[in-house]
N, C-alpha and C positions, 0 to 999 in steps of 0.2 A: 686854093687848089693850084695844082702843077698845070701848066698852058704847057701846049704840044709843043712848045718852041723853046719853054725853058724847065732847067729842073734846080729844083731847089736845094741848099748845101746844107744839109740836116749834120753836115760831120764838122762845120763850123762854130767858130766861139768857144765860150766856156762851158763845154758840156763834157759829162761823164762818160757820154753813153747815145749816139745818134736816134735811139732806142727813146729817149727821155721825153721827145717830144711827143710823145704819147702819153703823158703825164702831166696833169696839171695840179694845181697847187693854190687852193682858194682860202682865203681868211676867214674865220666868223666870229666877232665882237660882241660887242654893246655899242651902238650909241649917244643912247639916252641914262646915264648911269652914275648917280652922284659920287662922286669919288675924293672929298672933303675940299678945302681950298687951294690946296698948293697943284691939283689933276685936274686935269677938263672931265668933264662929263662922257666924252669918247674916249677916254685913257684904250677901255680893253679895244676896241677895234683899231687905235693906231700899233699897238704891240701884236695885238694878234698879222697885222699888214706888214708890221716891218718884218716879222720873223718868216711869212710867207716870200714876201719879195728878196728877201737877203737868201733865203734856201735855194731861192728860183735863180738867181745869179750865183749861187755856188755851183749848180745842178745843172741849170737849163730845163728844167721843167717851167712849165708853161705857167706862167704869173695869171690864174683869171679875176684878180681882185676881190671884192669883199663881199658879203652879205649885208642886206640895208637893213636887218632885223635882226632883234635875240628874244629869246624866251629866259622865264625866270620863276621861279616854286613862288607861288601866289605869295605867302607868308614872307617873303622877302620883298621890303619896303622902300627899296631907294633908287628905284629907276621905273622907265617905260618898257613895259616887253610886249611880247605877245603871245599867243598858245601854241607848244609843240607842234602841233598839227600844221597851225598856219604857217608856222615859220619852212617846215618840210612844203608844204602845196603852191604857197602863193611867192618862195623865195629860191628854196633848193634846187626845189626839181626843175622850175622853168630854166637856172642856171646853168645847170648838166646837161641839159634839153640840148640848149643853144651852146656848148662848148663840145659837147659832140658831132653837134651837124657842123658847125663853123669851122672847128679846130680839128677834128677827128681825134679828139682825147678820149682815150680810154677806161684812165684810172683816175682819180681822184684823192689828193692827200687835204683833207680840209685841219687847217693848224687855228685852232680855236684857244682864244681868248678868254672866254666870258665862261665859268662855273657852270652856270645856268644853261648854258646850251647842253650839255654832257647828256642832258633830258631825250635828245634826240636821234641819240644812239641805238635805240629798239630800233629805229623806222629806217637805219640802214642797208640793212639785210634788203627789205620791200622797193626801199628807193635804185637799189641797185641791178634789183629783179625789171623794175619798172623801164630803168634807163638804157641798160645794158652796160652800164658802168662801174670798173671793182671801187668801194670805195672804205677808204679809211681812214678814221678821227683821229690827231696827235692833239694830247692834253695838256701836255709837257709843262707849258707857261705857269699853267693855273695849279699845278698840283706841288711845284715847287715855290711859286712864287712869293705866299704866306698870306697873312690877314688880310684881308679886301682896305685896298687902301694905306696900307702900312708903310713899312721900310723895305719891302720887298719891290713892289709897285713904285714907291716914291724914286728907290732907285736905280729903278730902270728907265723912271723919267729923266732923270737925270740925264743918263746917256743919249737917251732920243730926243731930247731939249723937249717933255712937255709937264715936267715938273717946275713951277714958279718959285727958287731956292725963299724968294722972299715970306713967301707965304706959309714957308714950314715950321713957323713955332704955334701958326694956329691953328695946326693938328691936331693940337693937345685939346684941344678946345671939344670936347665931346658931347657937349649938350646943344652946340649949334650943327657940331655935324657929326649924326650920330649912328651913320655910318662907316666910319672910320673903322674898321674892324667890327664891323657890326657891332660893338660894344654897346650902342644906344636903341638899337634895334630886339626890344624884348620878346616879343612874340618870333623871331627868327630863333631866337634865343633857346628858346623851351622848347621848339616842335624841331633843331636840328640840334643832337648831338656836336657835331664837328665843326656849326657855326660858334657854337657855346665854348668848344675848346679851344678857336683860332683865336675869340675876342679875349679868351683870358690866356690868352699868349702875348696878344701884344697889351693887355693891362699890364702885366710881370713885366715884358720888354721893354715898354716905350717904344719911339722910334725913332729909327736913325735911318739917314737918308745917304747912302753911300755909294759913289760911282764902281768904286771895285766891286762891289754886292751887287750891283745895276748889271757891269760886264758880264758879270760870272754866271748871273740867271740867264741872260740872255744868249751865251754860247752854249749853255748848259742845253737850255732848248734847241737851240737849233740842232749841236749834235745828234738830238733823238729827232731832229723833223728830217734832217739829209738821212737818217738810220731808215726810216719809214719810206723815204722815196726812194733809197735800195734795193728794200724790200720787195716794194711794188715795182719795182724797172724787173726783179730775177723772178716775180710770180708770171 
């Protein structure tokens, strides 16, 4: 908060718009989330963080960090999550709570990671009722990025160094890790259409691990995450 003696330069740095700090910009991942040998287990919460904080220093919208939790459709086998609900009660809300008293943020652009959060999207409407905060999901990452674990994923490792180049011929390896495209994951398989089509996308493909592929997602997103906090700076 402003003291009687000084005032703050909200029209400094790298901002679009003095307006922006009314805006904040939060990440939500995974994790806990197998992601075969050559990805850590937190693959989606470091990409979901880097495209939050890189928008936040395009933008000047306020960086509030990450979510300690994800959610994930029961029938999906290859991580720790937890339920819709908790993730909204015991994560969200407290987080919006305390970025509006602290920071006086208004809006909220949450740039998510992880498939499985997308679940959470009903309970925006009520969370935003509750808070008094506009809030809006970008998917961006997840709906171009391709097969869980793939060449899409591996190459975006690449670019944020948390792809192990060494470890990418035992991708292929699908019966130790067998979620790799969910390919090994049969019950994901049967009860999700679009998980059934992504694994026999990269069966047909293979995979290739490519820093140009890695860039190109990765700007790709962010163009729609700075699109979304436009958006929300002229609502």
């Amino acid at each position: 908060m402003e003291s009687k003696n000084m005032r703050l330069n909200y029209d400094s740095g790298n901002i679009i718009s003095p307006e922006i700090h009314k805006i904040g910009i939060l990440a939500m991942g995974s994790h806990f989330e197998n992601h075969g040998p050559a990805l850590p287990i937190d693959t989606d919460a470091k990409i979901a963080s880097y495209l939050a904080l890189e928008a936040s220093n395009r933008t000047g919208a306020k960086f509030l960090g990450i979510i300690y939790a994800a959610t994930e459709h029961p029938y999906i086998k290859h991580g720790i999550h937890i339920k819709p609900i908790e993730l909204v009660d015991k994560h969200l809300k407290p987080i919006l709570k305390c970025a509006k008293r602290s920071l006086k943020i208004q809006k909220v652009l949450i740039v998510n990671g992880h498939g499985g959060n997308t679940k959470i999207k009903k309970y925006l409407p009520t969370i935003a009722e509750e808070t008094g905060i506009k809030i809006k999901l970008n998917n961006r990452i997840v709906e171009i990025e391709g097969p869980h674990a793939g060449s899409g994923e591996l190459s975006i490792g690449l670019i944020l160094g948390i792809t192990d180049p060494k470890r990418l011929r035992e991708c292929e390896n699908i019966r130790e890790y067998p979620e790799i495209g969910m390919i090994g994951l049969k019950e994901a398989r049967e009860r999700d259409k679009k998980i059934d089509e992504s694994a026999k996308q990269l069966e047909n493909e293979g995979i290739n691990a490519d820093p140009i592929l890695g860039k190109s997602l990765l700007e790709e997103a962010l163009e729609d995450i700075i699109k979304d906090i436009k958006l929300l700076l002229d609502d």
